[in-house]
VOGU-3710 file (C-alpha; in Angstrom, 3 decimals, decimal comma):
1> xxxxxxxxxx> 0,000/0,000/0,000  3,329/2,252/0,275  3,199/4,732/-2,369  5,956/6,288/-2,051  9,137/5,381/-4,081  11,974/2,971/-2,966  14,327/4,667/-1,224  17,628/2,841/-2,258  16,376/2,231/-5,476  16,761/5,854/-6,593
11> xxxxxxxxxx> 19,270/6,181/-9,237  20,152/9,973/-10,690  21,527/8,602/-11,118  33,430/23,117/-0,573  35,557/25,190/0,754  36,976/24,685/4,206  33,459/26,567/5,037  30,068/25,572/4,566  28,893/28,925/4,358  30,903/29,554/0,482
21> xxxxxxxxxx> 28,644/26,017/-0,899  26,420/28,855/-2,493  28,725/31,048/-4,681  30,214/27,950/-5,903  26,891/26,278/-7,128  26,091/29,051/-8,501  29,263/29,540/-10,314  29,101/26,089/-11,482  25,542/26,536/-12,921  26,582/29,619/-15,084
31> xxxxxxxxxx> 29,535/27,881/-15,955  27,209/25,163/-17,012  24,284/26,814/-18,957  25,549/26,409/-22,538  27,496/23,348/-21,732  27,024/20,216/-24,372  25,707/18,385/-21,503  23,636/20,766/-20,932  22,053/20,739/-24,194  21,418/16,970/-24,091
41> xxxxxxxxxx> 19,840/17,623/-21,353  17,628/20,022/-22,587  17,016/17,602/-25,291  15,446/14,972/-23,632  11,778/14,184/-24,187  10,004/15,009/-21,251  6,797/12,220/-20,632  4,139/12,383/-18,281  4,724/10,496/-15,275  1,713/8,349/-14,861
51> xxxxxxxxxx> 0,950/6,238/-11,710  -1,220/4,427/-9,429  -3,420/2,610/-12,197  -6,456/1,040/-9,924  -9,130/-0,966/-12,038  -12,873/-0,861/-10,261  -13,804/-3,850/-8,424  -15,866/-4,834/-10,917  -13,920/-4,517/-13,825  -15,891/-1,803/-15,142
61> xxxxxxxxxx> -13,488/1,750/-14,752  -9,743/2,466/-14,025  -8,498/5,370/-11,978  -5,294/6,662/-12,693  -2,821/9,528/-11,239  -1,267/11,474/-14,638  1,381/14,334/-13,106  -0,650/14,516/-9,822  -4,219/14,734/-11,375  -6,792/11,486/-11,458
71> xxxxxxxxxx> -8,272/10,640/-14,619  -10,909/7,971/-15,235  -11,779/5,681/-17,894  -13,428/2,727/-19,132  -11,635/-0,843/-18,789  -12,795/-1,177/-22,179  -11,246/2,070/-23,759  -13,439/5,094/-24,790  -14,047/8,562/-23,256  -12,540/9,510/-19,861
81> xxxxxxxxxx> -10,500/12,624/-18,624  -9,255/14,499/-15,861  -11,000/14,802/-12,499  -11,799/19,121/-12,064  -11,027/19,109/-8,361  -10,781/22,853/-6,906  -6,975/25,153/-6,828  -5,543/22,031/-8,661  -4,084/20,255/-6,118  -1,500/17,059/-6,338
91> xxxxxxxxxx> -3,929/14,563/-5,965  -2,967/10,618/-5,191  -3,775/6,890/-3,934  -6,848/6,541/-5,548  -8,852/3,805/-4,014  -12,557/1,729/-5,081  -14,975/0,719/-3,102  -16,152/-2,866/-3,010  -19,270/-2,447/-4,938  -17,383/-0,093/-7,731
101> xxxxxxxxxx> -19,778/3,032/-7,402  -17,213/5,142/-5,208  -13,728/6,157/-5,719  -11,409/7,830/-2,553  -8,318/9,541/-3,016  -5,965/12,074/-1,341  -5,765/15,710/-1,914  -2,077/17,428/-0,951  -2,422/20,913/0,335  0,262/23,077/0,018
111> xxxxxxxxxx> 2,863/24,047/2,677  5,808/24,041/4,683  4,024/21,104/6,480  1,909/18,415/5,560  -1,554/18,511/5,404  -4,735/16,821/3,256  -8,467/16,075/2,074  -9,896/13,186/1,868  -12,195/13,213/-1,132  -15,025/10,748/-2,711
121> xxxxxxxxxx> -16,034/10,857/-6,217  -18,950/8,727/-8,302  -17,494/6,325/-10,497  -19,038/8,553/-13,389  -16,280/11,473/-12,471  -19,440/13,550/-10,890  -20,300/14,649/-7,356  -16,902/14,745/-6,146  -17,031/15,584/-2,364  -14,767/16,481/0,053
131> xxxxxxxxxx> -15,027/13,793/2,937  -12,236/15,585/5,604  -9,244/17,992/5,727  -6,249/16,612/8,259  -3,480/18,646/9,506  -0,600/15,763/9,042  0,701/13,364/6,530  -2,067/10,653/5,247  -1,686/8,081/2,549  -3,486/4,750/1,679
141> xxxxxxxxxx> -6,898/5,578/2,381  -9,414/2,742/2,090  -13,254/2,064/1,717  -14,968/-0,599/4,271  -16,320/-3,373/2,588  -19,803/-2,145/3,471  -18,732/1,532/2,375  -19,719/2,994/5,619  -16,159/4,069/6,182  -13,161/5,646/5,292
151> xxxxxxxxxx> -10,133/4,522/6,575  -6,404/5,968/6,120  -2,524/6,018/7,484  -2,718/9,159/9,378  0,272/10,904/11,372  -1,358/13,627/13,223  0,909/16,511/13,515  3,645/15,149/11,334  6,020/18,573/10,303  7,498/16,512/7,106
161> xxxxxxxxxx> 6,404/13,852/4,695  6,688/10,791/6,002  9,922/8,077/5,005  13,101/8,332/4,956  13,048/9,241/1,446  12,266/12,554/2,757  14,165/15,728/3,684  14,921/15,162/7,620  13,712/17,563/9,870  17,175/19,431/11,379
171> xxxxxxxxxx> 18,266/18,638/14,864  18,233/21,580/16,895  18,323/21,904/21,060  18,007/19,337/23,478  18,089/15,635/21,745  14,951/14,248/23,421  12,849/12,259/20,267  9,470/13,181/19,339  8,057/10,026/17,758  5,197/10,361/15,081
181> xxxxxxxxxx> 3,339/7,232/14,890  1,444/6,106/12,009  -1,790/5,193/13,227  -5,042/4,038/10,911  -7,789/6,250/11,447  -11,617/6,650/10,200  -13,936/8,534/9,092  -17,563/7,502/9,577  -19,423/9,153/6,283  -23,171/8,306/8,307
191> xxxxxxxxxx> -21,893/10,841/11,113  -18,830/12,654/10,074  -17,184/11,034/12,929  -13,025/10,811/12,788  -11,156/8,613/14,811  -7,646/7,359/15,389  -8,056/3,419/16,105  -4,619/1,758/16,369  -2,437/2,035/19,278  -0,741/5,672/19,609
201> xxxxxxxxxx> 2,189/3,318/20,279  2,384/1,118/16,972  3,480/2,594/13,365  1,152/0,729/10,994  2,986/0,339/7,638  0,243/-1,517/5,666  -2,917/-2,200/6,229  -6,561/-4,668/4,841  -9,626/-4,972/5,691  -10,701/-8,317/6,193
211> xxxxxxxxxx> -13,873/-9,821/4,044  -16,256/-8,643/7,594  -15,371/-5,249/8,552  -14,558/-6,759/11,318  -11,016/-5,985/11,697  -7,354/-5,159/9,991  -4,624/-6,576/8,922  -1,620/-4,631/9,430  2,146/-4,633/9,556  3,884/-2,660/12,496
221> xxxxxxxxxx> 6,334/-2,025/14,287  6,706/-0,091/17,854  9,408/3,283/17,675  10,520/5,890/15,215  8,689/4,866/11,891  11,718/5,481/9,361  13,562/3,462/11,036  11,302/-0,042/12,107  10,370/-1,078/9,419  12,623/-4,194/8,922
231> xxxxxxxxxx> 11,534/-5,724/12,297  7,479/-5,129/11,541  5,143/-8,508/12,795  2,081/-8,936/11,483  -1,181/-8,511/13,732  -4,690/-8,732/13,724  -6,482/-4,947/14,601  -9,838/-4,755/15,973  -11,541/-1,555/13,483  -13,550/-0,700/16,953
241> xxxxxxxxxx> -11,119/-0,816/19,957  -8,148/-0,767/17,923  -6,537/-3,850/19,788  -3,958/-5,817/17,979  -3,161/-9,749/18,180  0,264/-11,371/16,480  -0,816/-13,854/13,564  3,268/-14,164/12,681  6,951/-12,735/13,151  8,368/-12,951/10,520
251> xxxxxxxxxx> 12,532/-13,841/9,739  13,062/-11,361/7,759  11,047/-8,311/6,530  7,514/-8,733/4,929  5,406/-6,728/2,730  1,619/-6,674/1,044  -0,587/-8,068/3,532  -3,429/-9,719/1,479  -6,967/-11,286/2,941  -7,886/-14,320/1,100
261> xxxxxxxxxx> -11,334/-13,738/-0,154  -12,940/-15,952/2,227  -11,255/-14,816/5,205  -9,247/-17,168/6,260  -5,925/-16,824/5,347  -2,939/-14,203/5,230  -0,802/-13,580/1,827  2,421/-11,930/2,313  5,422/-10,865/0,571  8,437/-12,012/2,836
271> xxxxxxxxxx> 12,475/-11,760/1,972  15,923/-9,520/2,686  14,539/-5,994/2,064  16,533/-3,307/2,529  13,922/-0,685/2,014  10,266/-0,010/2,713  8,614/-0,129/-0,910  10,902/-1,750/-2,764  9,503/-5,569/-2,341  11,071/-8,928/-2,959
281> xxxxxxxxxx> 11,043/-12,643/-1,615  8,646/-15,207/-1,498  5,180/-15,415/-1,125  3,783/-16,917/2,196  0,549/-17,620/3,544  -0,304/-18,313/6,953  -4,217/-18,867/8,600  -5,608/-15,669/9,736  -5,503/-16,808/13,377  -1,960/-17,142/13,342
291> xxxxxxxxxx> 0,773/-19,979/13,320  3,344/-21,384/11,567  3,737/-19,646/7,643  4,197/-21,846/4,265  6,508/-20,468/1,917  4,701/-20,982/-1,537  7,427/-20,079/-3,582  11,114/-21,826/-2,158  13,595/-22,031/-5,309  12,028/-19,618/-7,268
301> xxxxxxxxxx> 14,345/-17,965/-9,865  12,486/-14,671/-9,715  11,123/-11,910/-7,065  7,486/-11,705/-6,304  6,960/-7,542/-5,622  3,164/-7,428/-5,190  0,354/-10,051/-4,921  -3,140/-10,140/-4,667  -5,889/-12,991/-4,297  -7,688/-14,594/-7,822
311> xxxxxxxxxx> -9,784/-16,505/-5,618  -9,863/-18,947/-2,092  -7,056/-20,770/-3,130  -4,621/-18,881/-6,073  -2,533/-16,172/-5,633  -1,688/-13,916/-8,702  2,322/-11,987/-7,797  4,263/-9,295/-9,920  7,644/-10,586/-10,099  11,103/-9,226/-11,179
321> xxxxxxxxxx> 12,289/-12,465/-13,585  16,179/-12,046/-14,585  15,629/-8,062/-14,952  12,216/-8,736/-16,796  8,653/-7,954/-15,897  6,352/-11,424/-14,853  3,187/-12,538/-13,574  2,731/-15,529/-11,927  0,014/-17,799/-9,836  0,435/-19,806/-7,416
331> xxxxxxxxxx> -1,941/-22,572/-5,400  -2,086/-22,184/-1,561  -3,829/-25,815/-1,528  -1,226/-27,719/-4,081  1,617/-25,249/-4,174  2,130/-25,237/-7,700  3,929/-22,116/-9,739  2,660/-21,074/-12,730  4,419/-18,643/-14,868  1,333/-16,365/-16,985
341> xxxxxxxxxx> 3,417/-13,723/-18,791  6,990/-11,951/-19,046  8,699/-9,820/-21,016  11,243/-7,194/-21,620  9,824/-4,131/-19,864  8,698/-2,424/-16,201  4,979/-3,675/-16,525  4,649/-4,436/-12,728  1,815/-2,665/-11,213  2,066/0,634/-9,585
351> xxxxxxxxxx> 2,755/-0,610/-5,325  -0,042/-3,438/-4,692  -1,543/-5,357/-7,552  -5,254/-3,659/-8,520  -7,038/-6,152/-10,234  -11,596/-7,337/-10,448  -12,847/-8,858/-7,365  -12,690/-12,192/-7,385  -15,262/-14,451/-8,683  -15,400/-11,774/-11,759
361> xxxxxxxxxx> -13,141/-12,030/-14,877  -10,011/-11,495/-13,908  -8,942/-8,013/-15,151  -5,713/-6,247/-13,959  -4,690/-2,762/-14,428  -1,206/-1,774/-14,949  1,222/1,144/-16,117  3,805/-0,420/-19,105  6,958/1,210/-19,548  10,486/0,396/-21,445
371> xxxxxxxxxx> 13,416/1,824/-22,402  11,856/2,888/-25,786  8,128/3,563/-25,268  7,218/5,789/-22,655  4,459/5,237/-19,297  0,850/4,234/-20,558  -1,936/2,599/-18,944  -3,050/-0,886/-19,870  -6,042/-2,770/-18,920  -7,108/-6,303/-19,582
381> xxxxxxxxxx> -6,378/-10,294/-18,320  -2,754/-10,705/-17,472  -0,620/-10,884/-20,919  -3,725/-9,617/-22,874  -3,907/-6,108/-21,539  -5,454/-2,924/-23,912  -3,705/-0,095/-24,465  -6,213/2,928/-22,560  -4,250/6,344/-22,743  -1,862/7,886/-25,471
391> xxxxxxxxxx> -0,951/10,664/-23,217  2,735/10,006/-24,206  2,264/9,146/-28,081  4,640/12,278/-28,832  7,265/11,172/-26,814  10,140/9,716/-28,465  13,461/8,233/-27,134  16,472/10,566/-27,868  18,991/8,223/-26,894  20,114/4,359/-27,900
401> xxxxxxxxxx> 18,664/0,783/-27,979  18,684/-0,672/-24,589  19,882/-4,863/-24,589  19,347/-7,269/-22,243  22,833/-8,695/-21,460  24,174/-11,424/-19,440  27,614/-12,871/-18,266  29,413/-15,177/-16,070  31,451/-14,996/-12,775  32,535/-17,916/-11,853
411> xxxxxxxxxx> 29,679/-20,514/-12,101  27,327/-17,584/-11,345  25,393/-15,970/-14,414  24,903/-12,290/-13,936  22,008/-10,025/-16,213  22,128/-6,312/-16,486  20,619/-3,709/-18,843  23,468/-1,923/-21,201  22,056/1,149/-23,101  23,970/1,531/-26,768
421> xxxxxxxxxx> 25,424/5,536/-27,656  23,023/7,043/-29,311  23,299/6,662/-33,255  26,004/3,852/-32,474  28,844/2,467/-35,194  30,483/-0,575/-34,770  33,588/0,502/-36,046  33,661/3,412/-33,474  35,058/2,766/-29,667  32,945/4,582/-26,998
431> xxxxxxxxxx> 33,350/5,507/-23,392  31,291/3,589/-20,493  29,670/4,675/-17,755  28,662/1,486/-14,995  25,635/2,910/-13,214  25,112/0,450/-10,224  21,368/0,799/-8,556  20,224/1,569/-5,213  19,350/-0,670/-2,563  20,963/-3,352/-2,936
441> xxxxxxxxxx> 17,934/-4,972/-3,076  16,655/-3,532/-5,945  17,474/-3,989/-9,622  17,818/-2,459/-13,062  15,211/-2,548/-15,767  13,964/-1,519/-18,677  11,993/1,711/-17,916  11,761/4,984/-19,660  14,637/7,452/-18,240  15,324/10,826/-19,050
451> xxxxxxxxxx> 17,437/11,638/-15,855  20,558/8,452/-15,699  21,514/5,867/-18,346  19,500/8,350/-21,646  21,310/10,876/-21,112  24,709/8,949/-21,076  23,777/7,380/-24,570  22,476/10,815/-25,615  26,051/11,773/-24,970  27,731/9,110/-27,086
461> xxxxxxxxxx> 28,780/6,713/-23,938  27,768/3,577/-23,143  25,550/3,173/-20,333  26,031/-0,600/-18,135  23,416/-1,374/-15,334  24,308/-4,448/-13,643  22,269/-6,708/-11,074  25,037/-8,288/-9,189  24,146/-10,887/-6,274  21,685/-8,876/-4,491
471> xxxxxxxxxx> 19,888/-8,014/-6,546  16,323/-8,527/-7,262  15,152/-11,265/-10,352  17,425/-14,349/-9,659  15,632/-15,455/-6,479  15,425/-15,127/-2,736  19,141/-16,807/-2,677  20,611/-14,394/-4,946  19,343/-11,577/-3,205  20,799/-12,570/-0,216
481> xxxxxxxxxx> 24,315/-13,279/-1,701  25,951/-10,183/-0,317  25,517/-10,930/3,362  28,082/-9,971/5,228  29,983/-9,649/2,025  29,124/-5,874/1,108  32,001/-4,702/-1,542  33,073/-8,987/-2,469  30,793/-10,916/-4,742  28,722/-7,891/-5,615
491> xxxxxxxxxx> 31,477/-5,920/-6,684  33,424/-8,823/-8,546  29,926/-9,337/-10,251  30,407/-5,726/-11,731  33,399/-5,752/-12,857  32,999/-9,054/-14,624  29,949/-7,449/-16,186  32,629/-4,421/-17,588  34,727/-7,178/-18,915  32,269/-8,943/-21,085
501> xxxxxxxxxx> 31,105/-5,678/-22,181  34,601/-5,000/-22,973  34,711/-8,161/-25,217  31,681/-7,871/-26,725  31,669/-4,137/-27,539  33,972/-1,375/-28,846  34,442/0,366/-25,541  37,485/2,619/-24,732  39,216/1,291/-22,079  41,002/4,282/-20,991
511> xxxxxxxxxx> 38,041/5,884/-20,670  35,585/4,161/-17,987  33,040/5,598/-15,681  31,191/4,820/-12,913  28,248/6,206/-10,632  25,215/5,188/-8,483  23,526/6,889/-5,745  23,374/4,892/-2,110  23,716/1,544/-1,746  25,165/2,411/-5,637
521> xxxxxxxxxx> 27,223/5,476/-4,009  28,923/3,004/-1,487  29,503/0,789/-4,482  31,501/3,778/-5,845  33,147/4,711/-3,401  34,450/0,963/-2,878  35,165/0,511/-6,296  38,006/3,256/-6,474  39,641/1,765/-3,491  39,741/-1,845/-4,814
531> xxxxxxxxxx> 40,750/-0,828/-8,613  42,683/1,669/-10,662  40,532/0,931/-13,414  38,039/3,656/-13,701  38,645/6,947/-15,035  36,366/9,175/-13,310  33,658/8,562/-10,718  30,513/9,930/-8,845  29,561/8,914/-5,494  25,602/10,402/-4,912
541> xxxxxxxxxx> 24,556/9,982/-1,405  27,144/7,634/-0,791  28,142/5,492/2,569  31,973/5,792/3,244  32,930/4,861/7,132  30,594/2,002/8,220  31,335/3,202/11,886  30,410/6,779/11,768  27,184/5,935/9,362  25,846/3,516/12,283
551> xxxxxxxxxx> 25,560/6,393/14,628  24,647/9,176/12,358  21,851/7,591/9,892  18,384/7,063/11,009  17,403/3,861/9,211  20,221/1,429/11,603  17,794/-1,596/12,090  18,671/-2,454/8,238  21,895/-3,741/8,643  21,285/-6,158/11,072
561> xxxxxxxxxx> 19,718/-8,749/8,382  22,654/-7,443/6,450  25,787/-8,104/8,693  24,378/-10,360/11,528  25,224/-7,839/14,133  25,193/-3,965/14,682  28,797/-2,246/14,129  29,333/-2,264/17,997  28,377/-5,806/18,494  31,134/-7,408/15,419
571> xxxxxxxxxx> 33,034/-4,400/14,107  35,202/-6,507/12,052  32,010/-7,688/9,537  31,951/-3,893/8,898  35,402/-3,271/8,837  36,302/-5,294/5,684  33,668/-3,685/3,433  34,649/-0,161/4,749  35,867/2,147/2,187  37,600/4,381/4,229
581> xxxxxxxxxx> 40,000/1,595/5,701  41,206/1,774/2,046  40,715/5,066/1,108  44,518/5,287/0,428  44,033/3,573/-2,454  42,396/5,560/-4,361  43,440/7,803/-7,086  40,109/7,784/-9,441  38,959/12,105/-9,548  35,388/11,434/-8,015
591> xxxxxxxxxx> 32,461/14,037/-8,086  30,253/13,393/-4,569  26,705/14,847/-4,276  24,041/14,711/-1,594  21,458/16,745/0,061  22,323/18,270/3,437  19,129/16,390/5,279  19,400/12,992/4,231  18,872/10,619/6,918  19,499/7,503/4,989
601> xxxxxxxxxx> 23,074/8,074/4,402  23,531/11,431/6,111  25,471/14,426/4,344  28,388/13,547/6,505  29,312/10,658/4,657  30,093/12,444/1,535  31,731/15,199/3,381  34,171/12,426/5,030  34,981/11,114/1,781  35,439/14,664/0,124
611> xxxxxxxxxx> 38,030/15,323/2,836  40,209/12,282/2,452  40,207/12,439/-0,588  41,478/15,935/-0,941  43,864/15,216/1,546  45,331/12,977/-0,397  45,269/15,190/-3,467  42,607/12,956/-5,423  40,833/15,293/-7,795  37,597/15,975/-5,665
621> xxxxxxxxxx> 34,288/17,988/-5,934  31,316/18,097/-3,490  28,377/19,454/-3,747  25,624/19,945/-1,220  22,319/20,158/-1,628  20,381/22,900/0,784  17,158/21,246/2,133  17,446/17,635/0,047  16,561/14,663/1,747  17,783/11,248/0,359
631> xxxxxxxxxx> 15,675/11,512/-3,314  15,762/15,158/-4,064  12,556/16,729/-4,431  12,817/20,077/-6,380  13,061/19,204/-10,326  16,182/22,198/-10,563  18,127/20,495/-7,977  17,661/16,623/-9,776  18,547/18,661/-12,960  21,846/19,992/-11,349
641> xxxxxxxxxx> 22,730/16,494/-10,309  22,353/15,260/-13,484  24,062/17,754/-15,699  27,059/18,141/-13,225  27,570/14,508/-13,188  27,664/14,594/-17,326  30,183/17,074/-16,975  32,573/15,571/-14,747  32,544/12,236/-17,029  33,228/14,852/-20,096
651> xxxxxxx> 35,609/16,412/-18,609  37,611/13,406/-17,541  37,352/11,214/-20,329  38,860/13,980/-22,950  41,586/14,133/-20,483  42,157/10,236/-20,590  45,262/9,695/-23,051
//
């Protein structure tokens, strides 16, 4: 029900005081304004970002979020449009109600701090109403299954939008930590009546209503909200008196919650996560009252992301399948896998999987996506969707053919995604720039990007996006293949990915890049300690003293699944994938941006980096964001990150000999 993006997964891809960081962006920027980067930049096609694609329970209508407006339209294709809702506000999470006539969804008011409507609309587009206002952050709101309610994640109060994602509020004063918990709330729409139901002591992360009305549900966790959700348990909440009752805890993190039709059973999405809406592992099942869970997928060579029931007994699950798109089923009774359609594109749904109530035809809604064709909403039984919208007909790729690739390391075969320069020769060589993705449970694939690997082709490079052991798409045992090994396999799996590429394509060798942002900025920064090899890097938001980060960031309970231990408890798991123990190393120039309120790999870490490196005269650039959190938020500033990364890959590769 998260609708917020993965945290890890995002990919963009000072002088001895902070207060000179100003003059020298903006001397950069001017410098920067007629650049050739900058005019590939400026060249891009620029699609509408289209979301949240939620077919009606009965088949009938899909709801869909186009650049923070809802639109509705038949299932079957024909006239819909844009819902008029008043001073055009960002609207989201648009939500059915069981018997298809109602739609809910949230308004955003603007702000320095969050606040938000709740609004109904008739399935027609008319009568839209406005249900509540709430000063605070809400998300996922949800009809009962009689439609007397409304219910919703609410933080009351909240001063910033919830996650981790977000810009961090700054510390200031005595350190005594107010905790915002995520409660689920509800609005009565017979008397108007709001209330806060779940514990004021519990952060609810997801939430169903079971088949009765009866009660909820959820995943929580007890504490600060950013940071707990690795060690949530599932329970059963009472909708009245709010009480909760543990149906499971779980081994390692779970995800998507789903009611079996009838009642009485519990679907779940359970494997090594390392962040809150970005979803992989197996799918489980265990009985509503609680007990022991079956794992319905073991040995699966893929990574369920989102399921939802087809019926009593079959569960349908999204699934990342060697860096390709899937649906699958799967028999709670029998435990049989069946594999109903894959292919070479992002055409998971948007979060949870909105598809017809069971016991009607079985009719999904989704938003398909690749490298070449741009966002559109589809519609139809899985594999035999119908294309709705055209909203990005005009929009055409400026940059190269993307290829699925694969390699070997060792007896382990490796898949990534490696964009071609744009209006590629074979007889020419090329630069390449390895872009290594968030997370590290996450992966690349093929999506429509303006902003990371387009822009590198656009600029007559090669772009390389590997999934190295875990990664999403090869199975729960893949993903898990960098415990305790941060900076070993993982990293050997890249650079045996750069070495087929090398073999297989005319690629400079004197003149290699690499970049990622996160988990993919640690990568980075452990790369140019371990290898001479690379010409030029850029480290965004990247993790360089395991140590320091373990008291400074404000997502900790992560690593534990990760390294066994916390940093205090076994030191020496941390130490030998610690890029500052070998920061002497390196001699690669390296361009290192983050914002200067991230909490998931705090500003710090890039500042610690910046200054050994320029201590040891390494060619060095940072560049802080004011008021970015961990994904930047203000379109100029994801610009800036962009173009100056271009830049410093230009400027170093015509200086390669």
């Amino acid at each position: 029900m998260n609708t917020k993006p993965s945290r890890f997964l995002w990919l963009a891809v000072f002088s001895t005081a902070f207060s000179f960081l100003p003059f020298s962006l903006l001397a950069r920027d001017v410098h920067s304004a007629s650049s050739r980067a900058a005019a590939v930049l400026d060249s891009m096609p620029h699609a509408k970002h289209i979301s949240q694609a939620a077919i009606s329970p009965d088949g009938s209508q899909v709801a869909y979020i186009v650049d923070g407006q809802l639109s509705l339209m038949p299932s079957e294709g024909g006239a819909g449009g844009a819902l008029a809702i008043e001073n055009h506000l960002q609207l989201r999470d648009p939500a059915w109600s069981a018997d298809s006539k109602q739609l809910v969804f949230i308004a955003d008011l603007p702000g320095d701090t969050p606040a938000a409507q709740v609004w109904t609309v008739r399935a027609d587009g008319q009568s839209a109403r406005k249900q509540a206002e709430l000063k605070g952050y809400v998300q996922a709101p949800r009809f009962s299954p009689d439609g007397s309610k409304i219910s919703a994640l609410f933080i009351e109060g909240m001063p910033r939008i919830a996650g981790p994602l977000e810009p961090m509020t700054p510390l200031a004063g005595v350190m005594d930590e107010k905790i915002y918990e995520q409660r689920i709330a509800t609005l009565d729409l017979r008397t108007d009546t709001l209330a806060q139901v779940t514990p004021a002591d519990m952060y609810v992360y997801e939430y169903e209503w079971t088949p009765d009305g009866q009660n909820w549900v959820v995943s929580a966790a007890r504490g600060n909200g950013d940071a707990n959700w690795w060690v949530t348990r599932l329970y059963l909440a009472n909708t009245q008196s709010g009480e909760l009752r543990e149906i499971y805890k779980p081994k390692r993190q779970i995800a998507e919650p789903r009611v079996s039709p009838d009642g009485k059973n519990v679907a779940f999405i359970e494997g090594l996560m390392s962040d809150e809406g970005s979803t992989g592992g197996d799918v489980y099942v265990v009985k509503i009252s609680g007990g022991e869970a079956r794992n319905l997928t073991p040995n699966l060579k893929a990574s369920p992301s989102a399921i939802a029931w087809s019926g009593a007994e079959q569960i349908i699950f999204a699934e990342n399948i060697d860096g390709n798109s899937g649906f699958g089923a799967v028999n709670i009774g029998e435990g049989s896998v069946k594999m109903l359609w894959g292919g070479e594109e992002s055409a998971a749904p948007s979060g949870s999987i909105w598809m017809s109530a069971p016991g009607k035809k079985m009719i999904t809604a989704i938003v398909r996506q690749s490298a070449q064709n741009a966002p559109e909403v589809w519609a139809g039984a899985i594999g035999k969707w119908r294309q709705l919208t055209s909203l990005n007909a005009d929009a055409k790729p400026a940059w190269g053919e993307m290829r699925n690739v694969h390699w070997m390391n060792g007896d382990e075969r490796l898949q990534g995604w490696l964009m071609l320069p744009k209006d590629f020769e074979a007889k020419k060589k090329y630069p390449l720039i390895v872009n290594v993705h968030g997370g590290p449970s996450a992966a690349c694939m093929s999506r429509w990007d303006e902003r990371a690997m387009a822009p590198e082709s656009a600029m007559g490079y090669f772009a390389l996006c590997p999934n190295p052991r875990g990664s999403y798409g090869q199975g729960e045992a893949f993903t898990e293949g960098n415990v305790k090994d941060f900076g070993g396999g993982d990293f050997d799996d890249i650079m045996a990915g750069v070495d087929a590429m090398l073999e297989q394509y005319p690629i400079d060798r004197k003149r290699i890049g690499i970049r990622g942002h996160s988990y993919g900025g640690y990568m980075t920064m452990w790369a140019e300690t371990q290898t001479q090899r690379f010409t030029a890097a850029v480290a965004g938001a990247g993790l360089s003293d395991w140590l320091s980060y373990y008291g400074l960031n404000d997502i900790d309970e992560w690593m534990i699944p990760f390294f066994g231990a916390s940093v205090y408890d076994d030191p020496g798991v941390y130490a030998k994938s610690d890029p500052m123990h070998f920061v002497k190393a390196v001699k690669t120039p390296t361009l290192i941006l983050v914002g200067d309120r991230d909490g998931e790999v705090p500003m710090e870490q890039s500042v610690e980096w910046w200054h050994a490196l320029a201590t040891l005269q390494v060619p060095t650039e940072l560049v802080v964001y004011p008021n970015e959190g961990h994904a930047f938020v203000r379109p100029a500033d994801s610009r800036d990150y962009t173009l100056r990364s271009l830049e410093w890959f230009e400027e170093w590769f015509s200086k390669a000999d």
